[in-house]
C-alpha positions in Angstrom: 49.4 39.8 0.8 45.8 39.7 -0.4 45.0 36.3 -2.9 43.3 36.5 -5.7 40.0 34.6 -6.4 38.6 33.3 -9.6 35.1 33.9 -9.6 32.8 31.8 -8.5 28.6 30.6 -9.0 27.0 33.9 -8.7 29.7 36.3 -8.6 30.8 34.7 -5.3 34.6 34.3 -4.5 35.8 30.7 -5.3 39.1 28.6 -4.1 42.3 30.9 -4.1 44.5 31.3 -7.2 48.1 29.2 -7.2 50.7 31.8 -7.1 52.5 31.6 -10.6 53.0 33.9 -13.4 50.2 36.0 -15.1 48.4 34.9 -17.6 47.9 36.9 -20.6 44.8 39.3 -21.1 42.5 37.8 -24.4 41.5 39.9 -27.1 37.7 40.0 -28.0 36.7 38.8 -31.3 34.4 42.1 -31.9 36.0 45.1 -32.8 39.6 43.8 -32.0 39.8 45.6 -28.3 41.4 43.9 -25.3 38.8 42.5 -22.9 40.2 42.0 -19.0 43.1 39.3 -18.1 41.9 36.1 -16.1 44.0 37.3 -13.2 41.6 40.7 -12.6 39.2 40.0 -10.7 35.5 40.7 -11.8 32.8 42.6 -10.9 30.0 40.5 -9.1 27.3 39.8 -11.3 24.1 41.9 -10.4 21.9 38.7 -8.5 18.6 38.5 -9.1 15.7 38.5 -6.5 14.2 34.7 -6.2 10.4 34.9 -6.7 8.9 34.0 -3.9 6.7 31.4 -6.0 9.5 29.3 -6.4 11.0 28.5 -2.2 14.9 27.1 -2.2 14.8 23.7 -1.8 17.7 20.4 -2.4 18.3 19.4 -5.7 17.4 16.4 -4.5 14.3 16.6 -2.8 11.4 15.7 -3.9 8.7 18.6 -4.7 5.8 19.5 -2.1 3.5 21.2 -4.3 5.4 24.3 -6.6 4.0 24.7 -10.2 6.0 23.0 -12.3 5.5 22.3 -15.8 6.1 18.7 -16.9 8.8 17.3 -18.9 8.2 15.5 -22.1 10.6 12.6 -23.5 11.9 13.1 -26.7 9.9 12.8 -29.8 6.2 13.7 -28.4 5.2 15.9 -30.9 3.1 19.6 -30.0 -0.1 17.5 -30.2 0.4 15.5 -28.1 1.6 18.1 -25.6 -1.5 19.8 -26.0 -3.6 16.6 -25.5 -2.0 15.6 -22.5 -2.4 19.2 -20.7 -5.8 19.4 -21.6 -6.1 15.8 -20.1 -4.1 16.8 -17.2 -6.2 19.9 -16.4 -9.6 18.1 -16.8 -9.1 15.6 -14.6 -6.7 17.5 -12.2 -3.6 15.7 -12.5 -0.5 17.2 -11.5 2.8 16.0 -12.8 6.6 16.5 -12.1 9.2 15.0 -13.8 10.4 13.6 -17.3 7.2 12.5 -18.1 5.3 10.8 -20.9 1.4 12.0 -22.1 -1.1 9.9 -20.6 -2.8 7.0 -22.2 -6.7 8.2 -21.9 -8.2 5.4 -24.0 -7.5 1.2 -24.0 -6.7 1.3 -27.5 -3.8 3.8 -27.2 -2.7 1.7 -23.7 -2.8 -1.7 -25.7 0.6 -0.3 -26.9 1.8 -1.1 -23.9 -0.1 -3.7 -22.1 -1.2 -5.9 -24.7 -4.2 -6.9 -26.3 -5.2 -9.9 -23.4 -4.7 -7.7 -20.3 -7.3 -4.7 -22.0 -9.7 -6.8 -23.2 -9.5 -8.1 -19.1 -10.6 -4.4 -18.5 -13.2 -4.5 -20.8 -14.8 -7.5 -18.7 -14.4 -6.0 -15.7 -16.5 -3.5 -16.6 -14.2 -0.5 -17.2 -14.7 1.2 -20.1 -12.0 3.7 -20.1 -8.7 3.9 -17.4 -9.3 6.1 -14.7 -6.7 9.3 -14.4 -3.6 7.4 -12.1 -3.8 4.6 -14.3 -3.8 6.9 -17.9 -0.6 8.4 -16.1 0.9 5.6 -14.4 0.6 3.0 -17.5 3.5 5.1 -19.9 6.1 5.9 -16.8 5.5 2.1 -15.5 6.0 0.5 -19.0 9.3 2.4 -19.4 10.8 1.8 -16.3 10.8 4.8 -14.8 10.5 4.9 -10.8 7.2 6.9 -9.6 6.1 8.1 -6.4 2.0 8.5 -7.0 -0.1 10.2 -4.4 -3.8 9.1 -5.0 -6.9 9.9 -3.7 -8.7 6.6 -1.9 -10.6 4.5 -4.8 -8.5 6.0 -7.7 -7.9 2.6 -9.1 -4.2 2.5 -8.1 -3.9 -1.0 -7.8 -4.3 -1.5 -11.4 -2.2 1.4 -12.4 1.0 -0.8 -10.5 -0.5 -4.4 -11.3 -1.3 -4.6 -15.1 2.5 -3.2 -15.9 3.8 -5.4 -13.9 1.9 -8.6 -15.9 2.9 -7.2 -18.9 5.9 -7.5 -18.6 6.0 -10.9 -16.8 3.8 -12.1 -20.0 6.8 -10.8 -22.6 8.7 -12.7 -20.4 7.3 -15.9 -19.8 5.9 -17.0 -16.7 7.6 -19.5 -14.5 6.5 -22.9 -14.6 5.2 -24.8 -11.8 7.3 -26.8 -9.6 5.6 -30.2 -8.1 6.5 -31.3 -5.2 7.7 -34.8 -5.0 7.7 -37.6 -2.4 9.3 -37.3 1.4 11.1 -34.3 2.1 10.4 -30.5 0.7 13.7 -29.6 -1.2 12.0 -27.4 -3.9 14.5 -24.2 -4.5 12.9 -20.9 -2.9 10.3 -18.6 -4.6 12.3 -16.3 -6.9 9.6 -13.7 -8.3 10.0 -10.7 -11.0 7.7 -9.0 -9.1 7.1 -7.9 -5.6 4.2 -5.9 -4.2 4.6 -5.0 -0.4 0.9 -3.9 1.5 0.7 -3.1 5.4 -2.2 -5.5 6.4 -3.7 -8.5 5.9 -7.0 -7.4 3.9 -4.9 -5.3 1.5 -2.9 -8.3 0.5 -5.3 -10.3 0.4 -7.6 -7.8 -2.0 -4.6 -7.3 -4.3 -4.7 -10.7 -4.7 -8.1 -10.8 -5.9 -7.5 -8.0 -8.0 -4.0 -10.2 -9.7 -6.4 -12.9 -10.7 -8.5 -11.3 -12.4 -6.1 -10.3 -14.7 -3.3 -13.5 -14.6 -5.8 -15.9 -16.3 -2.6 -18.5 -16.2 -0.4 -16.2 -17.8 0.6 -15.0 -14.9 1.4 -16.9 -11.4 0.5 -14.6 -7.8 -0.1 -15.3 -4.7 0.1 -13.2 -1.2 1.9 -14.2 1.7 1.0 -11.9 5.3 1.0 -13.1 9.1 -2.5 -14.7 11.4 -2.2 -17.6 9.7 0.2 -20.9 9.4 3.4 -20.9 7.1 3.4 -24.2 6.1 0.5 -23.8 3.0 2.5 -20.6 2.2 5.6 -22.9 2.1 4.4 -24.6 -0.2 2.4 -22.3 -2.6 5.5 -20.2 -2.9 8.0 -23.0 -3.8 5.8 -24.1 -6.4 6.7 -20.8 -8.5 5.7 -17.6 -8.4 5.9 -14.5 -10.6 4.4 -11.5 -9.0 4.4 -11.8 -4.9 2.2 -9.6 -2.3 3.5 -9.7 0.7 3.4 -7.8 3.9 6.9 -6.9 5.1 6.7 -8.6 8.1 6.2 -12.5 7.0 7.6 -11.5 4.0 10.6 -10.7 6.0 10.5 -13.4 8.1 10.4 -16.3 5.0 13.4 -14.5 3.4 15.7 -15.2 6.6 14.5 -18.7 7.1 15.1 -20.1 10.8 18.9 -20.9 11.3 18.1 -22.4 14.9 15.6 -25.0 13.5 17.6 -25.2 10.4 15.2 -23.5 7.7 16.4 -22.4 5.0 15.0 -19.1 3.3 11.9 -19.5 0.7 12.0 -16.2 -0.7 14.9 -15.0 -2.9 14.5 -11.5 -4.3 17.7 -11.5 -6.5 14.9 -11.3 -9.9 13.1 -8.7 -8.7 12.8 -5.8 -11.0 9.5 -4.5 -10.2 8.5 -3.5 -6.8 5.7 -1.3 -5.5 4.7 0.1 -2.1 1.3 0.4 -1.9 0.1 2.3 1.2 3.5 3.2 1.5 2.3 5.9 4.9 0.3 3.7 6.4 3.3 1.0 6.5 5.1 3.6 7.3 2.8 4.6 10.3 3.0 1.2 11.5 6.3 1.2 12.4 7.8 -1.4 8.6 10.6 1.1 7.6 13.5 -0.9 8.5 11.7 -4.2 7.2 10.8 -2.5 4.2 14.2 -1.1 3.7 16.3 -4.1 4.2 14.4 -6.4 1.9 14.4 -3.4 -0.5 18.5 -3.7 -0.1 18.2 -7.0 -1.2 16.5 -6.4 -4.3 18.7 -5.6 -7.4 19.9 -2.0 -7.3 18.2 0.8 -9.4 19.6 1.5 -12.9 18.5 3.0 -15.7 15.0 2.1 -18.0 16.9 0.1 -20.4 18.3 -1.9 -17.5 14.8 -2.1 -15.8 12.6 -3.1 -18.5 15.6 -6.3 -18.8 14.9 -7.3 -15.6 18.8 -6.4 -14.5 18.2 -3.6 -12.4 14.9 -2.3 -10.0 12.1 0.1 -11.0 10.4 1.5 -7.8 6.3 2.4 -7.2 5.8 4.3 -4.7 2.1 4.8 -4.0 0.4 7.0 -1.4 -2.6 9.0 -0.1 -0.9 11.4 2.4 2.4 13.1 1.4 3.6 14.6 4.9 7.3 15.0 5.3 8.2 11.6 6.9 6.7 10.1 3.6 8.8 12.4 1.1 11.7 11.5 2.5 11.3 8.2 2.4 10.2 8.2 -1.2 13.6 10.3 -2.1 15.3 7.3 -0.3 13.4 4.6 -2.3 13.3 5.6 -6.0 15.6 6.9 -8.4 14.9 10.2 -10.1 10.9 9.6 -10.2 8.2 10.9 -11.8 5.9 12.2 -9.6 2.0 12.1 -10.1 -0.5 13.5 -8.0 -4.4 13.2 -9.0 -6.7 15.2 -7.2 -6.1 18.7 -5.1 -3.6 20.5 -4.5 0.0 17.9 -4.1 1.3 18.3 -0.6 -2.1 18.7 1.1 -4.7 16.1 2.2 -7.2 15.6 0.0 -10.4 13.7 0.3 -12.3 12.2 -2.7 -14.7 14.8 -4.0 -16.9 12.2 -5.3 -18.4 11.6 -1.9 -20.7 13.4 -0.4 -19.6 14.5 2.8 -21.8 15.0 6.0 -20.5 16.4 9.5 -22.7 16.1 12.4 -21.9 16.9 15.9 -23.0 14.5 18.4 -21.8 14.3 22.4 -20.7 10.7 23.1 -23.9 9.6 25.0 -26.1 10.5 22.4 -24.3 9.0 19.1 -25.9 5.4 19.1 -29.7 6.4 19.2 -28.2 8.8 15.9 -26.7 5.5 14.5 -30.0 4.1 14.0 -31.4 7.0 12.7 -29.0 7.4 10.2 -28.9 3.8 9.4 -32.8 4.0 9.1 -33.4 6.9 7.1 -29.9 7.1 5.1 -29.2 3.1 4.1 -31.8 1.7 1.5 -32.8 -1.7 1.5 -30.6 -3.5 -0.6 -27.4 -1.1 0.2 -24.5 -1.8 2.5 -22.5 0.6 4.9 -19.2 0.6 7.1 -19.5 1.9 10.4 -16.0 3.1 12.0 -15.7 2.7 15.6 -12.5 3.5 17.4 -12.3 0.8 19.3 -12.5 -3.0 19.4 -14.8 -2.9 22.0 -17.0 0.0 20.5 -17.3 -2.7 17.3 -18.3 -5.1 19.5 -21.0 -3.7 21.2 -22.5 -2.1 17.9 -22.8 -5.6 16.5 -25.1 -6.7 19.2 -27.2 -3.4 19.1 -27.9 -3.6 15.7 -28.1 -7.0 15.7 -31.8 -8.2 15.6 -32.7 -9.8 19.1 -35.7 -11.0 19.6 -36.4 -9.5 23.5 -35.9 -6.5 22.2 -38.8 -4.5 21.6 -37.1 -2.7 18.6 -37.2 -3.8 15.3 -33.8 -4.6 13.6 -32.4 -1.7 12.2 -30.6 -4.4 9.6 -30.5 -7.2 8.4 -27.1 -8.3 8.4 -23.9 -6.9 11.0 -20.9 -8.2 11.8 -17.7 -6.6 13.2 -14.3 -6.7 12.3 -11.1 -6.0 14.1 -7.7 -7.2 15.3 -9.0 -9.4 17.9 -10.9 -11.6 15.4 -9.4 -14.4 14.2 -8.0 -14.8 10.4 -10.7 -17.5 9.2 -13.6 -15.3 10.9 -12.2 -12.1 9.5 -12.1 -13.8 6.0 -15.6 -15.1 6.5 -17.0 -12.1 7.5 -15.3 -10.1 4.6 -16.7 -12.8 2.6 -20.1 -12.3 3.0 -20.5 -8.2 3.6 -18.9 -8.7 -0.2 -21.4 -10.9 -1.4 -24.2 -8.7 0.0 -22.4 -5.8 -1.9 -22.4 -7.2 -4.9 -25.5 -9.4 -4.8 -27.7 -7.3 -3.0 -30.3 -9.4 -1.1 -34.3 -8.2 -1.8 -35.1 -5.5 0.5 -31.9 -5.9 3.0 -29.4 -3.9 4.7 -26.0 -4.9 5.2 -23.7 -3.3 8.0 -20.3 -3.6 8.8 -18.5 -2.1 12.2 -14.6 -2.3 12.2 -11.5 -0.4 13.6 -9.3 1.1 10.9 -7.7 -2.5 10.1 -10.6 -1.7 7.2 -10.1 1.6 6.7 -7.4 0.4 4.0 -7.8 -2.5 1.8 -11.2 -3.0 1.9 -11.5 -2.7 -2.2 -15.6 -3.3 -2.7 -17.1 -0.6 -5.3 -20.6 -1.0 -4.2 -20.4 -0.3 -0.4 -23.0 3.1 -0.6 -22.6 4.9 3.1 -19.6 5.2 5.7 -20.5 6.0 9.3 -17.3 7.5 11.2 -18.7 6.4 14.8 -15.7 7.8 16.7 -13.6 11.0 14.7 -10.5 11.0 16.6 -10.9 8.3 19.3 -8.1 5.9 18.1 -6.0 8.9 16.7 -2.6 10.6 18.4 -3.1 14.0 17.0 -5.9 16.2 14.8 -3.3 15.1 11.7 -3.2 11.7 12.1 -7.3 12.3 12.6 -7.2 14.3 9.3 -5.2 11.0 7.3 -7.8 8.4 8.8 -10.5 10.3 7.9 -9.5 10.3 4.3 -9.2 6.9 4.3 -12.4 5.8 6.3 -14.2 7.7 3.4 -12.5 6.2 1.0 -14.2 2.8 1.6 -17.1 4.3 -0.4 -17.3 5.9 -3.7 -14.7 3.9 -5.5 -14.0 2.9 -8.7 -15.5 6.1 -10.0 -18.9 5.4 -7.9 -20.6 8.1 -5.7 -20.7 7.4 -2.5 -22.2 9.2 0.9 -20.0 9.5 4.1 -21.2 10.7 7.8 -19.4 11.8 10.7 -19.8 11.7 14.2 -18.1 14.7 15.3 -18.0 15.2 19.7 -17.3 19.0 20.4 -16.1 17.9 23.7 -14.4 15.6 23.1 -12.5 15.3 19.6 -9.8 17.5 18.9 -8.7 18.7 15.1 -12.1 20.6 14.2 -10.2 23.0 12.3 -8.2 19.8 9.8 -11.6 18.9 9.6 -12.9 22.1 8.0 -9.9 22.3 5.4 -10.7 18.8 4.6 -14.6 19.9 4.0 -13.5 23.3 2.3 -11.2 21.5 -0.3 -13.9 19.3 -1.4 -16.8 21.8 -1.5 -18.6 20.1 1.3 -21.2 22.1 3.3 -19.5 23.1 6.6 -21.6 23.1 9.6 -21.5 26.7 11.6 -20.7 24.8 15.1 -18.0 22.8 13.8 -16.7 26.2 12.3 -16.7 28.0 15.7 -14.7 25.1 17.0 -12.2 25.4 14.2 -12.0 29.2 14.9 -11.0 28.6 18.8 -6.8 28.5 19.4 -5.2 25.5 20.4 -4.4 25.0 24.1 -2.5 22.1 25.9 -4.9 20.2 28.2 -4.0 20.1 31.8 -2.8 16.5 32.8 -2.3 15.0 36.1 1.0 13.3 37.2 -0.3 10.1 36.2 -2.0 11.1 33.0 1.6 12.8 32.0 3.4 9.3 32.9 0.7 7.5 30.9 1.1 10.3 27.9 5.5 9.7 28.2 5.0 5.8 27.4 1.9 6.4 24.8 -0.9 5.0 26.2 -4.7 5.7 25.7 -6.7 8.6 26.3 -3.7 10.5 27.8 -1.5 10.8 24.7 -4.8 11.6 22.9 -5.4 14.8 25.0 -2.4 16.6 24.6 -3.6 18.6 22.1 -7.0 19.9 23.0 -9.4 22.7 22.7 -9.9 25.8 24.9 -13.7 26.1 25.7 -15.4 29.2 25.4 
């Protein structure tokens, strides 16, 4: 016997009927005729074609670049709605979500960060807030989650950090906590606000960034790995508001030692406000699961009212790639966000289009005599650069060629060069960071300033003034023409920040560096001159590089130069 169906979304056939008696037919309102019973089964509704502009995707899932108009709370009025797409549009910011107009001057953010913390920005020099922080400001203050992907010296780290001190100040900041004689037995840290960063130099430029604002109102410190606990210890038991923290250590002082018998010194029971900045690159390095379990600690999310209480979480979620491993993770980490994007297209890299952008190619052997001749003609006395070398080594041996020696015949091509990397201790690395900023920012009479690092500075190296970035090595300490593409944008990023202009140049080896044709979208999308070369090399398909036994066992357990050439180009 065949069941009858009720209908179902889209004229599809739901659960069966239960067998019982049938129901009587109803009798339309118009015109008094009898319309069909309940128990007849329907004609499918005609379905309509999806438009291809608009791809199937979970309800869920966060979006990867589909038009989308913005949501407005209630109560913004058609002004306003006009204002803020005209805003939006100018400064190519795209928005998803239930989200509020931006704030485009101080005096309409002072609604929300108070009087003290804009007349901070004032003396910093800014004279206006920069798009991410016009947008970020309104969802922040009403504690919404937000997943923001930023182009590279955006000023993201005062679109997360002055929110945050806001609300700290309406609460009251804790008050210190002296230690007294023998024994530590202070209880642990118990901040409002956590900020988690993947390296050292990040943290520790946050930091900088906190005081400028806190002026005593506000109590942060940072907390990262290289150096000893015990000064941390104590700092943090003393009472802190807003901590910066990589997850790591931060990890580390929230379990304590149970075999030595040390007891944790971090609680995060209070937090309410947390923000992942560089949220790929922790990801990249492998913090997931730290990130995610002290996460778990944290209070769950909730809704704004809860939030702007303190009772429940509000999650940041700041990027500069948005790949598919980093969507996810952002889906797993907020709670229905709003999400901002400033610059091209969202989904795609994007590189800062305030940089002037400059591709050379150069074989291996023939890059360091084009170092000083860049450094020579491009680098005007009084300016400082960052020159990117892939490897510790490479930094090393650039320091003591540009270094002025005296046997050598050749005059100095600077001043002042130091390199940084992993291998340098924490004290020289802060010593060196020290000085290449005071050189920034002080400009010595008639001086150049140059300094060579890995990547470790390719993030969190915050100094506005730096005027020229040398990419020594393209893709020598990258995996794949991608993760190339994602370190590019963020070695350029060292220069033109804050709304600056800045100048970049790259070393590009035809025969050697792989992802010519990333490079060329990244140049494209920025209206950067493409050289023809590098354009022929985009243009050639993608062919696996012959390996021998041992450079395929090397390539299985992800070592070197191996793993680097799976992907390589056919020649000509």
């Amino acid at each position: 016997m065949r069941q009858k169906y009720k209908k179902g979304k889209q004229g599809k056939p739901g659960k069966p009927e239960k067998p019982g008696p049938p129901k009587a037919s109803k009798v339309r309102k118009s015109g008094g005729k009898e319309g069909p019973s309940k128990t007849e089964r329907p004609r499918p509704a005609k379905r309509l074609k999806r438009a291809k502009s608009a791809p199937k995707r979970k309800a869920t899932e966060l979006d990867e670049g589909d038009e989308e108009a913005a949501r407005y709370p209630p109560g913004v009025g058609r002004e306003d709605v006009e204002r803020a797409e005209e805003y939006r549009k100018k400064h190519r910011v795209a928005v998803k979500g239930l989200c509020p107009p931006p704030l485009d001057s101080f005096t309409s953010a002072e609604t929300c960060l108070g009087k003290d913390l804009i007349e901070a920005m004032y003396d910093q020099g800014y004279d206006a807030p920069t798009p991410i922080q016009a947008q970020a400001w309104p969802v922040a203050a009403q504690g919404q989650d937000l997943v923001a992907i930023a182009e590279t010296g955006s000023g993201k780290t005062c679109a997360y950090l002055l929110p945050a001190m806001a609300r700290i100040a309406k609460w009251g900041p804790k008050k210190t906590i002296h230690q007294g004689a023998g024994k530590d037995d202070r209880p642990p840290a118990q901040p409002y606000a956590l900020v988690m960063a993947p390296t050292r130099e990040l943290v520790q430029q946050i930091c900088v960034e906190a005081l400028k604002f806190a002026e005593g109102s506000v109590r942060a410190m940072g907390i990262y790995g290289g150096v000893p606990k015990g000064p941390q210890v104590s700092e943090l038991k003393s009472g802190i508001d807003l901590l910066v923290a990589t997850p790591g250590r931060l990890r580390d002082f929230m379990t304590g030692d149970p075999k030595k018998g040390a007891a944790p010194v971090v609680i995060v029971e209070a937090v309410s406000y947390v923000v992942l900045d560089e949220a790929d690159r922790m990801l990249d390095m492998g913090f997931e699961p730290e990130i995610r379990w002290i996460v778990g600690q944290c209070p769950a999310g909730g809704d704004c009212q809860d939030v702007v209480k303190g009772s429940a979480r509000q999650t940041l979620f700041f990027t500069a790639t948005w790949p598919k491993d980093v969507r996810k993770s952002a889906l797993f980490f907020t709670r229905s966000a709003v999400q901002i994007q400033v610059g091209q297209g969202v989904g795609r890299l994007a590189t800062n289009t305030k940089i002037k952008q400059t591709v050379s190619l150069v074989r291996e052997e023939d890059k360091l005599v084009e170092l000083k001749r860049v450094l020579a003609s491009q680098l005007k006395p009084g300016e400082t650069a960052v020159v990117f070398g892939g490897r510790k080594g490479t930094c090393d041996a650039l320091q003591q060629e540009l270094t002025w020696d005296p046997l050598k015949p050749d005059p100095p091509v600077c001043a002042w060069c130091r390199a940084l990397h992993g291998d340098k201790d924490q004290a020289e690395r802060d010593k060196t960071l020290s000085a290449f900023r005071a050189m920034t920012e002080m400009p010595r009479k008639g001086q150049k300033g140059v300094l060579v690092a890995t990547d470790v500075a390719s993030r969190g190296l915050d100094i506005p003034g730096v005027a020229l970035v040398v990419i020594f090595d393209y893709a020598e300490s990258s995996h794949s023409p991608q993760e190339a593409a994602e370190a590019y944008i963020h070695r350029i990023g060292r220069t033109g920040r804050a709304g600056k202009e800045g100048r970049a140049i790259t070393f590009f080896d035809p025969e050697k560096d792989a992802g010519a044709s990333q490079l060329v979208g990244l140049l494209q999308s920025a209206d950067q001159e493409v050289p023809a070369e590098l354009q022929q090399l985009a243009s050639k398909p993608m062919v696996k590089a012959k390996l021998s036994k041992k450079e395929k066992k090397a390539a299985k357990k992800g070592k070197g130069a191996a793993l680097r050439q799976v992907v390589a180009r056919g020649k000509a």
